[in-house]
Each structure stands twice: as structure tokens, then as C-alpha cells.
N, C-alpha and C positions, 0 to 999 in steps of 0.2 A: 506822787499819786499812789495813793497805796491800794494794788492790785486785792479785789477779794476771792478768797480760794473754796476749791469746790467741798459743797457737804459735804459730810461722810457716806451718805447716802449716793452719789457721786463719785463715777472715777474716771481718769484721765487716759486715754494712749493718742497714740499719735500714728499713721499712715505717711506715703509714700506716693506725691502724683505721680502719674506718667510720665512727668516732665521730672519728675527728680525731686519736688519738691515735698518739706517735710510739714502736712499740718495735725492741728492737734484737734480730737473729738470730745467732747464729752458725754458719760454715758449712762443712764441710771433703769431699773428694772432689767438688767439681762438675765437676771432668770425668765423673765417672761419669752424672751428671745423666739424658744421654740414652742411655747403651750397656747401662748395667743395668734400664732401669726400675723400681727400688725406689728409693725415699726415705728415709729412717730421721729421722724428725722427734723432738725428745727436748724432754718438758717436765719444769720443774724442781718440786718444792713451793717451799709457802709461803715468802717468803724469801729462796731462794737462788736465784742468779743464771743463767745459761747455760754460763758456763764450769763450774760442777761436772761438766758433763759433759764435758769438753777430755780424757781420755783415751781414752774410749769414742770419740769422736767423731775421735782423730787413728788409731786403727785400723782403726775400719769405716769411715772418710775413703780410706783403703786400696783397698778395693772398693763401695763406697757413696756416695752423695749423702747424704750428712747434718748435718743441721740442726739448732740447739737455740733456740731463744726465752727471751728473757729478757721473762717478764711484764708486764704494768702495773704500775709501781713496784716492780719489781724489777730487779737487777744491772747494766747501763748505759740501760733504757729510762725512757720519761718518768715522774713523778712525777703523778699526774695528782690533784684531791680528788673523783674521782668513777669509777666504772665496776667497784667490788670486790665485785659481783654474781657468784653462780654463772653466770646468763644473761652479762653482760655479758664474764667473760673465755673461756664458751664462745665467744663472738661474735668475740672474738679470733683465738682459736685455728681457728673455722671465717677469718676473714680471713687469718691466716696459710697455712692450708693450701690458700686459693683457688686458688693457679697451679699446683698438682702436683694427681697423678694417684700410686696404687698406694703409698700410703705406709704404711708402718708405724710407728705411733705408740707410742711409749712414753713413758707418766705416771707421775711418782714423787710421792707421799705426793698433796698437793692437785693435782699434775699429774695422778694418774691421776682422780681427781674431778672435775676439767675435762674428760678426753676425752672420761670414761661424760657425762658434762652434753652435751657437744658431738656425739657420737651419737645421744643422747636427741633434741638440737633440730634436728641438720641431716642425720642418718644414716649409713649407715656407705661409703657407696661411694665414695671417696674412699680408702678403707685397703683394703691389702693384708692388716692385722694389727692387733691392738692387744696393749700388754705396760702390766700393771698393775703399779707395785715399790712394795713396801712402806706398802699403801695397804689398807684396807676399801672393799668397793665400794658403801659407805653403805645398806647394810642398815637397813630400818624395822621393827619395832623393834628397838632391839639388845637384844643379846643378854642374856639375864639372869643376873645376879650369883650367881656359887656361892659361899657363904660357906667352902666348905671342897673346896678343888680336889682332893684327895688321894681324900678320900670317895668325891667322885664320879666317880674316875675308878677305883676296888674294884668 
């Protein structure tokens, strides 16, 4: 499978959880860093990596600071056999967000399940916003089975 690599418009480093572990960000518009004060941080689901978002991110790189994360055990960060906790990759994602201020987060499918995790444990002051894609916001219990969807929408 051949990995696609970030534009040039794009660049790469990598951080350090709490727990030791090493992942990788990617990052586009940091000049904007300090003249906008917004952030636009972008997490991926289950899976896939940080470049899925390399489009979104060389636009609003444009006028924005923004950043995407490549998980634990996902897309170029460490392989770790430990830390696939709701808590532990909220813990992440609060370690990621440590040095910014005013950010708006956007979670796709188990990204957005991380953030709501990551506001549940560390709060929300830190974000400017938050954008849920394509995701349930893990509703207890779910929802119940219509066996005949037609029916019940007469």
C-alpha cells in the first residue's frame, strides 16, 4: 500500500504523551499561529491517518493554523500494545492540545468520540468550537429498532 506524503504546503513533527508515547501532527498555516488566534486541530477516526485531512487542511492553512494528529497506532505515529482506552487517547488529545489556546476541534467518526471523551475529562476551555462529522455522539441507550421504517414514518 503505498503511503501518500504530505504537500509541501505541509509539515510534519511529532510530540511526546504523557505516557511516553511518540505521535506525529501535521501542520499547515503556522504562520497564522499568532495573528489569527484560532487553531483548527482535526482528528481522524478509527484507522486513518492525519493526512486524510491534507486538503481541508492546505485551504484553511490559507487563513488558519491548523493541525491534524495522527493517533496512537495510527498513520505515521508509534505503534504502541497499550493505551486504546477511551480515557487514554482522550489523554492524548488533551496532551496534544496542551500549548494552544482558542482552538477548534473537529472529530470524524471515533475522533469526534475522543473530543466529547476529552471535554467530558479535561473541559471545554481550551476550544473556541467543536465540529462532530459523521459520528453518534454515543447516545445510552440506543436507539430502538423499527422493524419497518416506512410505517413508522405514515
Amino acid at each position: 500500500m503505498e503511503i501518500v506524503r504530505a504537500a509541501a504546503s505541509l509539515s510534519r513533527h511529532n510530540f511526546q504523551t504523557s505516557d511516553g508515547v511518540t505521535l506525529s501532527v501535521l501542520e499547515a498555516g503556522q504562520n497564522h499561529a499568532k495573528s489569527r488566534g484560532l487553531t483548527i486541530a482535526c482528528i481522524p477516526g478509527w484507522s486513518m491517518p492525519a493526512y486524510l485531512w491534507q486538503r481541508q487542511m492546505e485551504e484553511l492553512g490559507r487563513r488558519y493554523h491548523t493541525l491534524a494528529m495522527d493517533p496512537r497506532g495510527q498513520g505515521e505515529s508509534q505503534i504502541p500494545s497499550f493505551g486504546y482506552t477511551a480515557e487514554r487517547r482522550a489523554t492524548d488529545l488533551h496532551d496534544f492540545l496542551q500549548p494552544l489556546s482558542n482552538v477548534l476541534l473537529i472529530g470524524w467518526s471515533l475522533g469526534a468520540i475522543e473530543s466529547l471523551q476529552y471535554i467530558d475529562m479535561f473541559g471545554s476551555q481550551r476550544l473556541a468550537g467543536l465540529v462532530l462529522v459523521d459520528s453518534s455522539v454515543g447516545e445510552e441507550p440506543a436507539p430502538a429498532v423499527r422493524r419497518n421504517l416506512y410505517a413508522a414514518a405514515a
